[in-house]
Structures are given as C-alpha cells and as structure tokens.
N, CA, C and O atoms as CSV, one atom per row, in Angstrom:
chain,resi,resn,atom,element,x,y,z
A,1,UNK,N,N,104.824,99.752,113.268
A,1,UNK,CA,C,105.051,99.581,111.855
A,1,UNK,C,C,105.522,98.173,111.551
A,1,UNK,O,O,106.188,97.521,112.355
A,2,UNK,N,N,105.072,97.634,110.104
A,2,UNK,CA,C,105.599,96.376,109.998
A,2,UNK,C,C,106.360,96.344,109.403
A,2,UNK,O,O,106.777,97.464,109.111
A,3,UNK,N,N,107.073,95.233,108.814
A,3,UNK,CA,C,108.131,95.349,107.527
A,3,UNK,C,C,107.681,95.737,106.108
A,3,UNK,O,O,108.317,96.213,105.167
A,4,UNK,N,N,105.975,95.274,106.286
A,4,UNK,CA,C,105.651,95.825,105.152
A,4,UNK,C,C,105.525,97.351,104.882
A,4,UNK,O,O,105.467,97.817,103.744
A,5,UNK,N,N,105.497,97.887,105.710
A,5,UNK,CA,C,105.204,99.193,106.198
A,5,UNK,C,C,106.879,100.165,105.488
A,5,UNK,O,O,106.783,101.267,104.947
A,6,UNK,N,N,108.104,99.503,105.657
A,6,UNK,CA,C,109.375,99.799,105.192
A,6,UNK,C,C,110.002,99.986,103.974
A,6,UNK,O,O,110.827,99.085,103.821
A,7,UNK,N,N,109.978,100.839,102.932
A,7,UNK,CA,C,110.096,101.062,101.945
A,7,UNK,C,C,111.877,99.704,101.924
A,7,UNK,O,O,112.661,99.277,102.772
A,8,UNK,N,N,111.661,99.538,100.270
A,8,UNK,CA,C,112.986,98.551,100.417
A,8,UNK,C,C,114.276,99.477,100.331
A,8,UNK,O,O,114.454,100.564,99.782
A,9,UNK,N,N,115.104,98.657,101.068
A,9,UNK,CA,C,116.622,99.867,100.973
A,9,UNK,C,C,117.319,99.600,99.444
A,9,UNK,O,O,117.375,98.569,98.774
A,10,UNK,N,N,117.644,100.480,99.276
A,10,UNK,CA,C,118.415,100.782,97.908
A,10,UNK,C,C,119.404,99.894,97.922
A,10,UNK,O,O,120.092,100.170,98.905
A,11,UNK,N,N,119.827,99.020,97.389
A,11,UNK,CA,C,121.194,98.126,96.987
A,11,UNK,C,C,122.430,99.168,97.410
A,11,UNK,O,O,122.482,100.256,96.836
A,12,UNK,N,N,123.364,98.844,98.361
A,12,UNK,CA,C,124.812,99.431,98.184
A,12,UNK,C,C,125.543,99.576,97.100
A,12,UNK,O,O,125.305,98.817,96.161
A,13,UNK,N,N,126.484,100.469,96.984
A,13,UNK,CA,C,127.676,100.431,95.960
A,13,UNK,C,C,128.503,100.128,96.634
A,13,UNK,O,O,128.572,100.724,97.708
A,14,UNK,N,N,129.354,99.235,96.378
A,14,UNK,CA,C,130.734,98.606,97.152
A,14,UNK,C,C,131.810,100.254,96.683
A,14,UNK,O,O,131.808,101.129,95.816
A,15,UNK,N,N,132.545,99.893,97.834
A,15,UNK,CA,C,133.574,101.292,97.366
A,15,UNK,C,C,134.479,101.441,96.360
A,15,UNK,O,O,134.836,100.457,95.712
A,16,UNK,N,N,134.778,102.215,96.201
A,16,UNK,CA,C,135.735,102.448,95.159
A,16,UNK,C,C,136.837,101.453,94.820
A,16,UNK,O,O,137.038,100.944,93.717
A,17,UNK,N,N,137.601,101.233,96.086
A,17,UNK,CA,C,138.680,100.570,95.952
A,17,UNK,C,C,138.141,99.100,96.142
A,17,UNK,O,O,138.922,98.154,96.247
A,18,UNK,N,N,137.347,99.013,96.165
A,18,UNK,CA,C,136.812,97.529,96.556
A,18,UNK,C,C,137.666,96.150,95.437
A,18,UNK,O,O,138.214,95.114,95.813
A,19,UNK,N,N,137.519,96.569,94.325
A,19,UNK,CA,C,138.632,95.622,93.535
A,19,UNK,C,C,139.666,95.531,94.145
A,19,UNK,O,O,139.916,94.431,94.638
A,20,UNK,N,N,140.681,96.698,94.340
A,20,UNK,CA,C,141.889,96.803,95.399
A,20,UNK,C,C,141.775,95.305,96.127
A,20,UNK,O,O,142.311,94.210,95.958
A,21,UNK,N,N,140.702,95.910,97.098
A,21,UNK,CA,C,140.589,95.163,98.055
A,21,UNK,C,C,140.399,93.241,98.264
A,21,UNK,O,O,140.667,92.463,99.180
A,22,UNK,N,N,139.907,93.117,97.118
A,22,UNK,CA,C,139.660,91.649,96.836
A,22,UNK,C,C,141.099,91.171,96.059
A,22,UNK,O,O,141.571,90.052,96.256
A,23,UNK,N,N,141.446,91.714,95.562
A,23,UNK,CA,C,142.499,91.614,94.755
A,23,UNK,C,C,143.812,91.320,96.108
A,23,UNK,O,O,144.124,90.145,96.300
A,24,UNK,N,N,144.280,92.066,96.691
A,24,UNK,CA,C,144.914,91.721,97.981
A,24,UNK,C,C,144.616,90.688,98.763
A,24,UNK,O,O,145.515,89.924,99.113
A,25,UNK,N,N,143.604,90.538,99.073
A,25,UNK,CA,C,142.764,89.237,100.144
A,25,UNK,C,C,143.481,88.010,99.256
A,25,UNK,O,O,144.301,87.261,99.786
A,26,UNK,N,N,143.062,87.871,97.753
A,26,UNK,CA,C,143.476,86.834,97.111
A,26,UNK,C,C,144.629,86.406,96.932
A,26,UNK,O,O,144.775,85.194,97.088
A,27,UNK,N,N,145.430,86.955,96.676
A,27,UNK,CA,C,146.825,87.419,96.922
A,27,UNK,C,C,147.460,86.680,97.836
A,27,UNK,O,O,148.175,85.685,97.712
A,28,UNK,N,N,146.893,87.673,99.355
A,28,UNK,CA,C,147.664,87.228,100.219
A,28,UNK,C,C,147.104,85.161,100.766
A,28,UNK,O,O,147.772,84.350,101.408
A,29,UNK,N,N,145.579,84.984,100.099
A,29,UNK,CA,C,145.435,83.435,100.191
A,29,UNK,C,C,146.411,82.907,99.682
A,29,UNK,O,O,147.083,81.976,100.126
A,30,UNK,N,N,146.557,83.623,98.491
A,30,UNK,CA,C,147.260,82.579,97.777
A,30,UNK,C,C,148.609,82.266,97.961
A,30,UNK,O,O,148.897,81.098,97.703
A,31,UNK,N,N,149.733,83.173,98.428
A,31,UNK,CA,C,151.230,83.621,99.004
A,31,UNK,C,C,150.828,82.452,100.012
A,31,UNK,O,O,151.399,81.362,99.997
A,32,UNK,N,N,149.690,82.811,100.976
A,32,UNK,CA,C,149.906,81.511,102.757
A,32,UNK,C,C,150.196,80.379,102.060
A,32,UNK,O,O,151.326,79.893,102.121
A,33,UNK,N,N,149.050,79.737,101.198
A,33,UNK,CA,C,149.214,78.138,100.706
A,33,UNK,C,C,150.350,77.898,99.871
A,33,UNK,O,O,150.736,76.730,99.841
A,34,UNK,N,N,151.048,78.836,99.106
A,34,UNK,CA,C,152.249,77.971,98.749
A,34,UNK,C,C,153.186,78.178,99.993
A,34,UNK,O,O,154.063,77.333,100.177
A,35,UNK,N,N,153.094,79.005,100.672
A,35,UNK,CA,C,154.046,79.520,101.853
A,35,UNK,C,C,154.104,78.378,102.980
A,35,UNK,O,O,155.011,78.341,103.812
A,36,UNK,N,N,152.880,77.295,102.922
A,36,UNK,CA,C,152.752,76.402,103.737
A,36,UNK,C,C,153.109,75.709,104.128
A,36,UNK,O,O,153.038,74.688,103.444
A,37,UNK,N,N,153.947,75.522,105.795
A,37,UNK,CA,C,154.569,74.542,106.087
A,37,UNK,C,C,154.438,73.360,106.033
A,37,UNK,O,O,153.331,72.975,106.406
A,38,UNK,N,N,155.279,72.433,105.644
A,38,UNK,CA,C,154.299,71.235,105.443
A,38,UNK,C,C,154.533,70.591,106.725
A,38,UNK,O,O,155.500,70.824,107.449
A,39,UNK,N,N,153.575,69.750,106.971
A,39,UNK,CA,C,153.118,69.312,108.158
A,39,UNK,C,C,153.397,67.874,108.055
A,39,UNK,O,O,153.811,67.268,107.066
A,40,UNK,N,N,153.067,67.349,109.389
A,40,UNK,CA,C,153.304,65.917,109.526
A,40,UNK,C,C,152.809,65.007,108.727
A,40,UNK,O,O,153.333,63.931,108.438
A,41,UNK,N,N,151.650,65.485,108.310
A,41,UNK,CA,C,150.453,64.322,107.314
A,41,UNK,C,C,151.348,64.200,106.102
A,41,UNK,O,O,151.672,63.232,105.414
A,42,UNK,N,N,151.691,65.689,106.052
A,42,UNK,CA,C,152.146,66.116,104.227
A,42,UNK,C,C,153.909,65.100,104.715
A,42,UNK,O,O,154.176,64.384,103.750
A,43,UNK,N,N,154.532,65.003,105.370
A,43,UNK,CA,C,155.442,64.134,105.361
A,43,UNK,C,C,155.165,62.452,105.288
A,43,UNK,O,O,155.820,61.678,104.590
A,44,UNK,N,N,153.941,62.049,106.252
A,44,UNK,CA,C,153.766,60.603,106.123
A,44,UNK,C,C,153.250,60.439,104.871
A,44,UNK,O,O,153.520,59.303,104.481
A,45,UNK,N,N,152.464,61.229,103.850
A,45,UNK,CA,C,151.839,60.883,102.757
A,45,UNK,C,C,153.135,60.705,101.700
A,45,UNK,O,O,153.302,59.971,100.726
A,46,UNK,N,N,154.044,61.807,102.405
A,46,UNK,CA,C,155.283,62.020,101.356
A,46,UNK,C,C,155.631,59.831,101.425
A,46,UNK,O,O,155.678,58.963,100.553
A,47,UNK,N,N,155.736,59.829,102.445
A,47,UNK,CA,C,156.575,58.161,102.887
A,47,UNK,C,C,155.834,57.447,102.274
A,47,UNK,O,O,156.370,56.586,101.577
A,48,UNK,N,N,153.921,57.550,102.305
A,48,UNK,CA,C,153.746,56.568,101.641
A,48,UNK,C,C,153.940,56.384,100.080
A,48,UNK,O,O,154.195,55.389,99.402
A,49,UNK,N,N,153.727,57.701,99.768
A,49,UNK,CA,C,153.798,57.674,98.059
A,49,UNK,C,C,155.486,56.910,97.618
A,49,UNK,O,O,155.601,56.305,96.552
A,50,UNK,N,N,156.509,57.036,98.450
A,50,UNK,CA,C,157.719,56.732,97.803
A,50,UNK,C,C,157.556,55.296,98.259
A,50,UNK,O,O,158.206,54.492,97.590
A,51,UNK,N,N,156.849,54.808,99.224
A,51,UNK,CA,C,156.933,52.746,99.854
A,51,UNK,C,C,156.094,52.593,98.706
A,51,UNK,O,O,156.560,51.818,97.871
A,52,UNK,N,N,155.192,53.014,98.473
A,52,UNK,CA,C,154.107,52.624,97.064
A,52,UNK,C,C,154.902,52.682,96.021
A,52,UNK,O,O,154.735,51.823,95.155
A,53,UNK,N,N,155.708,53.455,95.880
A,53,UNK,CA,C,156.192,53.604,94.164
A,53,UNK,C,C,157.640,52.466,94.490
A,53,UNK,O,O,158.401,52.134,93.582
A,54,UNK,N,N,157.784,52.044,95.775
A,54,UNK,CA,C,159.098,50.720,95.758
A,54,UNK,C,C,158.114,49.084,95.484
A,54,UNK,O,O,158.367,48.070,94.833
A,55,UNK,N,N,156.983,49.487,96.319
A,55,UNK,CA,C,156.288,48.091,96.414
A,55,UNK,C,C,156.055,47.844,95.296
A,55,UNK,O,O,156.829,47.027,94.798
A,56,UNK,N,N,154.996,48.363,94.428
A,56,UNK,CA,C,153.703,48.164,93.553
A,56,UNK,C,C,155.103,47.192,92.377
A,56,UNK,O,O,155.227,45.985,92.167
A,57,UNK,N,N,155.892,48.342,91.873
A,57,UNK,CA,C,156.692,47.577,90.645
A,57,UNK,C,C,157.587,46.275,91.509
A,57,UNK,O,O,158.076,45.499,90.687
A,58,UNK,N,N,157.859,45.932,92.796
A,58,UNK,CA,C,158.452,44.859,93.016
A,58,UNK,C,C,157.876,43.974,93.163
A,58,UNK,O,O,158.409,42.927,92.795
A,59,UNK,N,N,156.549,43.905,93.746
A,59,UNK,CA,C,155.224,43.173,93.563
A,59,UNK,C,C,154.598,42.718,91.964
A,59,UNK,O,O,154.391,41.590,91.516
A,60,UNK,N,N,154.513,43.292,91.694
A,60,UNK,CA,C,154.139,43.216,89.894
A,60,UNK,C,C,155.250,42.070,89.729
A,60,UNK,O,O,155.114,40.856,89.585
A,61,UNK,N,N,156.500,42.947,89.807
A,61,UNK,CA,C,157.638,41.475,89.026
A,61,UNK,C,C,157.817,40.260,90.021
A,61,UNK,O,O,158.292,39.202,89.610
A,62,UNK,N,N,157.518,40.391,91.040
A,62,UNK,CA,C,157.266,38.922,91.689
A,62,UNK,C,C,155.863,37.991,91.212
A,62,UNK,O,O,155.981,36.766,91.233
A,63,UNK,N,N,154.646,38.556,90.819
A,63,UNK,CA,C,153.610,38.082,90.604
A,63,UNK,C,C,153.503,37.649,89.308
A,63,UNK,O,O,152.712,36.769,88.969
A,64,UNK,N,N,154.747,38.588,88.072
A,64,UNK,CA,C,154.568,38.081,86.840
A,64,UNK,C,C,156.112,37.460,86.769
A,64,UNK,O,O,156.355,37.129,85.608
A,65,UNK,N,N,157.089,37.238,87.559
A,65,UNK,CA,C,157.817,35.807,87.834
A,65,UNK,C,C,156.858,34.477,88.385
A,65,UNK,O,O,157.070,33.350,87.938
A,66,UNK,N,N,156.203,34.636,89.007
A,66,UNK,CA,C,155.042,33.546,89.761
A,66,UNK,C,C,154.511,32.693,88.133
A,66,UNK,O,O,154.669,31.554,87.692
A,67,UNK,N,N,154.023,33.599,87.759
A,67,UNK,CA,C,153.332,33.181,86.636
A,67,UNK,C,C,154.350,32.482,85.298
A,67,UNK,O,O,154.297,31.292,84.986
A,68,UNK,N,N,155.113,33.351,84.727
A,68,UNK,CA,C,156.306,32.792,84.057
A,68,UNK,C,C,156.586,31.474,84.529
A,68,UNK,O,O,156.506,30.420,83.899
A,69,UNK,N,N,157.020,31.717,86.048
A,69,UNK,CA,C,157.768,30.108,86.355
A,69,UNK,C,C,156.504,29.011,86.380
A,69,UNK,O,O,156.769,27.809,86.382
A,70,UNK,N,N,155.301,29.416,86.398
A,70,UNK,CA,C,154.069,28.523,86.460
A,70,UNK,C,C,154.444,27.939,85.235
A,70,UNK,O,O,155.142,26.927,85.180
A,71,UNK,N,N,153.911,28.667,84.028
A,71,UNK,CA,C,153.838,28.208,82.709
A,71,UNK,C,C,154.913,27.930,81.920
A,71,UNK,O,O,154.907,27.165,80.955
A,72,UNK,N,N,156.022,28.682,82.421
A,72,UNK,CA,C,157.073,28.359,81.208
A,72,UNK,C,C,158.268,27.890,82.533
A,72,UNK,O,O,158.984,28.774,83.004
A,73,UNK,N,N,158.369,26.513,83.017
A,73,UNK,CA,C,159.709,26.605,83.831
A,73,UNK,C,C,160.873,26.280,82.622
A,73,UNK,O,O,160.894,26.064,81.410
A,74,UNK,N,N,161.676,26.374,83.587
A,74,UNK,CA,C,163.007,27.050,83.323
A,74,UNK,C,C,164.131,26.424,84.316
A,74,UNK,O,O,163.749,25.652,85.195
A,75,UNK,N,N,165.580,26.758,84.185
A,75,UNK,CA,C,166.670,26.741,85.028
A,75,UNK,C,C,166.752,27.838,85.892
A,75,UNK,O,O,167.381,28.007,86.937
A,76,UNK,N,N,165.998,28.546,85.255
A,76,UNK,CA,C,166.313,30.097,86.252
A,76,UNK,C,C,165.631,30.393,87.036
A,76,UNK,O,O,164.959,29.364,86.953
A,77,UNK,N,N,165.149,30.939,87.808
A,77,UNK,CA,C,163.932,31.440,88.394
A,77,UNK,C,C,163.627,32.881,88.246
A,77,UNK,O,O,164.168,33.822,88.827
A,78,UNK,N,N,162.285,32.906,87.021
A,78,UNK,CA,C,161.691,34.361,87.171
A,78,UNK,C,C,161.424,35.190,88.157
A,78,UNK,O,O,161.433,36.420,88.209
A,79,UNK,N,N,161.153,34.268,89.038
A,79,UNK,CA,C,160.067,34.882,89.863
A,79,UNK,C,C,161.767,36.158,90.373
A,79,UNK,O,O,161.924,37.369,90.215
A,80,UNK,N,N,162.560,35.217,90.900
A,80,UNK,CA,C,163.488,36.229,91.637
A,80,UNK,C,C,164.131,37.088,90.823
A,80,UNK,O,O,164.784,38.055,91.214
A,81,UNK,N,N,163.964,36.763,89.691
A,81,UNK,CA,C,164.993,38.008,88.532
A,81,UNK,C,C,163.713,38.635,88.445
A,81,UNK,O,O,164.047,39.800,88.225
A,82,UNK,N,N,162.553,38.623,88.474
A,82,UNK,CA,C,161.590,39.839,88.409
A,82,UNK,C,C,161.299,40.382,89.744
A,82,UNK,O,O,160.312,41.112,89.840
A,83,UNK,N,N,161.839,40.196,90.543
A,83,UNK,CA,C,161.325,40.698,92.328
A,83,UNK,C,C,162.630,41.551,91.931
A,83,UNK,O,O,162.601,42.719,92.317
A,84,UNK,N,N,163.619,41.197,91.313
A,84,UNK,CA,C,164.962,42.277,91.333
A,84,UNK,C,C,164.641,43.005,90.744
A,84,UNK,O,O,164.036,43.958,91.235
A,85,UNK,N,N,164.813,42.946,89.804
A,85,UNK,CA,C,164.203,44.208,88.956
A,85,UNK,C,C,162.992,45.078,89.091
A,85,UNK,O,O,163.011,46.164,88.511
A,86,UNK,N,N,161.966,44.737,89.771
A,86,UNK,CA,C,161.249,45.869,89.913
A,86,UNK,C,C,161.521,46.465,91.459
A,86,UNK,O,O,161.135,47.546,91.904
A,87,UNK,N,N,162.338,45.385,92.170
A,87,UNK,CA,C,162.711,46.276,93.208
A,87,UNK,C,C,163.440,47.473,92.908
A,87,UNK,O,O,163.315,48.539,93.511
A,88,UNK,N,N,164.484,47.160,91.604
A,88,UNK,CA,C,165.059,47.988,91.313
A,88,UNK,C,C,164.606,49.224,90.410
A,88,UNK,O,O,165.132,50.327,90.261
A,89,UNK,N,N,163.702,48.790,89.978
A,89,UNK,CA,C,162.635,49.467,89.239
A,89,UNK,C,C,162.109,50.561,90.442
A,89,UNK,O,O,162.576,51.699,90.376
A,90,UNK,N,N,161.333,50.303,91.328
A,90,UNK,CA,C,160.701,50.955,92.357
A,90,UNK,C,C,161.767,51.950,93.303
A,90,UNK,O,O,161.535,53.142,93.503
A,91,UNK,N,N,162.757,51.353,93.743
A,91,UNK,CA,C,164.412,52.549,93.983
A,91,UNK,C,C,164.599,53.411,92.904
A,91,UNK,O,O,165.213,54.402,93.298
A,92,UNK,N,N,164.374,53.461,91.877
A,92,UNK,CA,C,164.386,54.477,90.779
A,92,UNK,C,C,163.616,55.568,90.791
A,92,UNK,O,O,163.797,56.765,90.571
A,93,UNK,N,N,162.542,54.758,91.156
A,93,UNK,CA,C,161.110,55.820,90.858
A,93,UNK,C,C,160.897,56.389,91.711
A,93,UNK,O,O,160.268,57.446,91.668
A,94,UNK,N,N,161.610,55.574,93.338
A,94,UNK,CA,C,161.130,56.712,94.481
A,94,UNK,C,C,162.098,57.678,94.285
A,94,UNK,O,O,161.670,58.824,94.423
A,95,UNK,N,N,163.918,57.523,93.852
A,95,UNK,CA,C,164.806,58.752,93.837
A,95,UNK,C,C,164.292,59.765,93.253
A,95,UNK,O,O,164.209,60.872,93.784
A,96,UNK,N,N,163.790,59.416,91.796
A,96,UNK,CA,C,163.015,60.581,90.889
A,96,UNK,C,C,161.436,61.041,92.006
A,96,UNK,O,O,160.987,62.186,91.950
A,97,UNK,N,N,160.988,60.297,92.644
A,97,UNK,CA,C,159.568,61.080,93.180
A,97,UNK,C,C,160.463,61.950,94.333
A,97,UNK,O,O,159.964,63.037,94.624
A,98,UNK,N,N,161.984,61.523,95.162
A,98,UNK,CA,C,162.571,62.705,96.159
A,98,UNK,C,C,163.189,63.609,95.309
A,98,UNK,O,O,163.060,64.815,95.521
A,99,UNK,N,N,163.817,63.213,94.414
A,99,UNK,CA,C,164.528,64.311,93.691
A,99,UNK,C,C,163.992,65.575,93.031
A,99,UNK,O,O,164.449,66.711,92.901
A,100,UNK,N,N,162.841,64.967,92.654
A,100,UNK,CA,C,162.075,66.142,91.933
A,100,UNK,C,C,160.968,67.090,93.372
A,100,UNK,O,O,160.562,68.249,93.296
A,101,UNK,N,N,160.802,66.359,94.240
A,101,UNK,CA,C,160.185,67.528,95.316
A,101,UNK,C,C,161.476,68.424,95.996
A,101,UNK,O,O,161.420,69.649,96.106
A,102,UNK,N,N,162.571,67.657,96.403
A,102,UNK,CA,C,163.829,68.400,97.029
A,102,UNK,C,C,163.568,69.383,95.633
A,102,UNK,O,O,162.497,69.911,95.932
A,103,UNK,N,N,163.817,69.738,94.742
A,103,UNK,CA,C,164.237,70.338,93.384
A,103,UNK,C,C,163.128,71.451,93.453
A,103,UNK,O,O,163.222,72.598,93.017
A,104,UNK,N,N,161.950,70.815,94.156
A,104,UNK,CA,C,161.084,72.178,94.053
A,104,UNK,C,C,160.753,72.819,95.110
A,104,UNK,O,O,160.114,73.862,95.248
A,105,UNK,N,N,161.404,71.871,96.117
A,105,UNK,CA,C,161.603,73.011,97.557
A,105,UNK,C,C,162.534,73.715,97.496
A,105,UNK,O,O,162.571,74.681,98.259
A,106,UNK,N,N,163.587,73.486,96.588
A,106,UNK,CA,C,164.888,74.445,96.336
A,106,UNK,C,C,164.616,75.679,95.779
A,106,UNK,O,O,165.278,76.660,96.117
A,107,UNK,N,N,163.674,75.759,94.918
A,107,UNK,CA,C,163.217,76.319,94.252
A,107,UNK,C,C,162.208,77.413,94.884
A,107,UNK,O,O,162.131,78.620,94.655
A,108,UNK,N,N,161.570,76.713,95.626
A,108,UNK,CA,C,160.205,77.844,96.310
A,108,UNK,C,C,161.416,78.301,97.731
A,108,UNK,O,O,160.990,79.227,98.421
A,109,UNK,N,N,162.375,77.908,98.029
A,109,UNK,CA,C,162.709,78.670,98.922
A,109,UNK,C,C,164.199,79.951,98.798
A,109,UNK,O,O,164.623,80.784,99.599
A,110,UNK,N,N,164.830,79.365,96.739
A,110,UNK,CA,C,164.988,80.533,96.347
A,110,UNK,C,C,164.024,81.905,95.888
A,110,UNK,O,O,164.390,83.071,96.037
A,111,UNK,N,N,162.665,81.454,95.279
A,111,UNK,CA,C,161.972,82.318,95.414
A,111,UNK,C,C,161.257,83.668,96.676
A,111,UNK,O,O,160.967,84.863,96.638
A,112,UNK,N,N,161.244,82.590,97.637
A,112,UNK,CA,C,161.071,83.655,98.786
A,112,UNK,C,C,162.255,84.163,98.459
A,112,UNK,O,O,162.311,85.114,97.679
A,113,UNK,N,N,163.410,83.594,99.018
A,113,UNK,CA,C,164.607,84.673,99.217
A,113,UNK,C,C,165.074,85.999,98.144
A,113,UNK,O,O,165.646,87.072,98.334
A,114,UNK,N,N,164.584,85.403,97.106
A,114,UNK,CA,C,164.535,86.506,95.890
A,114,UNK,C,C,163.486,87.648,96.088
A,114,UNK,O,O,163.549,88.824,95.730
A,115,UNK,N,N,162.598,87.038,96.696
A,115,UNK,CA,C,161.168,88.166,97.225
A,115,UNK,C,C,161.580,88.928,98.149
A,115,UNK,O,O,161.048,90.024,98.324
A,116,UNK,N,N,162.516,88.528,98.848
A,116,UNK,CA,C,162.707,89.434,100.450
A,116,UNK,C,C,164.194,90.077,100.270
A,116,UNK,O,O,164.858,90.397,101.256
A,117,UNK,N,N,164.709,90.256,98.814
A,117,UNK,CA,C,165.478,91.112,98.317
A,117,UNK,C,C,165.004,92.400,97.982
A,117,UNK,O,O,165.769,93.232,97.495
C-alpha cells in the first residue's frame, strides 16, 4: 500500500485540560527568568554600564572645557572645572544606576520570601 492508498487521519483534539496545561508551562517560564541568577556577564555588564555612566559625562565636560578654553580664554581653566563636574556628574548617575537595582533586588527577594509564606 502507498500513502496514497491511506485515508487522511482526522486532526486531534488536544485534551481537556490542555489550557491548564500551557498555562502552567508559562508560568513556570516565566517565575525561572525573573528567578534568575544573575551571572557573571550580568555583573560585568552591570560594571560597564556604571564606568560608562562616570566616563561619557566627564568626557563631555573635558571636551566642552577644551573648546571654551579654545575660544573664549580666560583666568580659569574650563577645561578642569568641566572634567569636575561631570566627573561629578557621572558619580551621581552611577549611585542612582546602583541604588535603584540594589532597590529592586530588595524587592524581588522580598517577594519570593512573601511567596514562600
């Protein structure tokens, strides 16, 4: 006999509980990935995002002191009162980029503990 020879099979009905069932699977995807340890990458990416958010604004105010002291000199020097300030600028922004992840690991790991009450 060939395949042509094989009447076609009737389409399945998924079971009853089959929603159940997808509904759980998703679930439990979704519980692992926030549940996820973070890993080494997820720490060095953490390092670079906070050296990026110190550099970029201390760089900027050194490059637009460069320029200031080009065109407009002065007694003072831009260049170094703008390397301060966005250094100080960039220490700001990384406390707020740690403060606010510590704040939400505090957070996802009162939630478990509230779950396993």
């Amino acid at each position: 006999m060939s395949e042509e020879d094989h009447p076609p099979e009737a389409p399945r009905k998924p079971p009853a509980d089959f929603p159940e069932q997808v509904g759980r699977k998703a679930a439990r995807k979704l519980k692992a990935r926030r549940n996820a340890t973070p890993g080494v990458w997820f720490g060095l990416g953490m390092m670079g995002l906070i050296g990026w958010s110190v550099v970029v604004p201390t760089l900027l105010g050194a490059a637009l002191g460069l320029w200031l002291d080009r065109h407009y000199p002065g007694p003072r020097s831009w260049t170094l009162a703008l390397l301060v300030a966005g250094l100080l600028l960039g220490c700001f922004n990384a406390w707020h980029w740690v403060t606010k992840e510590d704040r939400a690991m505090r957070e996802e790991r009162e939630d478990k503990h509230d779950e396993h009450e």
